[in-house]
N, C-alpha and C positions, 0 to 999 in steps of 0.2 A: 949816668943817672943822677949823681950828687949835684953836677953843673946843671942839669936842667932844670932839678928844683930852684938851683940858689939862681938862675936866670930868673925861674915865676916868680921865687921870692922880691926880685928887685924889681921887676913890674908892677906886683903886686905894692910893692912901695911908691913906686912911681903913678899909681891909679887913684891908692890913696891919697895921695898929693892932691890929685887932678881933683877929687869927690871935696878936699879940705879949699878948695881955691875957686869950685863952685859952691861953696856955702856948707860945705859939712855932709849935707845932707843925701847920702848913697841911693835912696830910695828916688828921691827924685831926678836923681842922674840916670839912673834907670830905666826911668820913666821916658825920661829926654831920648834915650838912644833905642826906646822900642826894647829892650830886654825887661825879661821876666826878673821884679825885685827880690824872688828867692834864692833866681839864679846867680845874680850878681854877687847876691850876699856870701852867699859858700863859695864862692870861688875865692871872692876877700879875707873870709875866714877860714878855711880849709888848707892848712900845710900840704894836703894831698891831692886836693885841684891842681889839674895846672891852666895856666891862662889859654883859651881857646879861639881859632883865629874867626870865631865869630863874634867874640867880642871885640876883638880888636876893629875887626870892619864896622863897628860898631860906633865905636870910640872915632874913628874914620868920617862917619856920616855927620858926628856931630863938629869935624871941625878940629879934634887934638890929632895931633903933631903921631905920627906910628911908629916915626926913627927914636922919638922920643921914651916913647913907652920898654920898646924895645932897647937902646942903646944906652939910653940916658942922655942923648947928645939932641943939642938942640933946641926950640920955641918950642911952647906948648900948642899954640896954634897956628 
């Protein structure tokens, strides 16, 4: 259980990156990938979300990298 959080926790690092590299701005990444912006948001701020594999398909349509998000290894796109 401990490694699955600290897994979300480092995607969840790794997404922030992604939101910081497209302009900051989470809500319109959001926008971009078709997710709901409340959704996205609590899962970024919430220690007790964990990352859901429909966001990551998500993250997928727009083009970033999934070994990435997941491994840390890798292009962003």
């Amino acid at each position: 259980m401990i490694e699955t959080k600290q897994k979300d926790a480092d995607i969840k690092l790794r997404i922030r990156e992604i939101v910081e590299s497209r302009g900051g701005n989470a809500s319109k990444l959001a926008r971009q990938m078709n997710i709901k912006e409340p959704y996205f948001a609590s899962i970024l701020n919430s220690q007790d979300k964990g990352v859901s594999a429909t966001l990551l398909k998500a993250f997928a349509r727009i083009g970033i990298n999934i070994n990435l998000l997941l491994s840390g290894i890798g292009n962003m796109n």
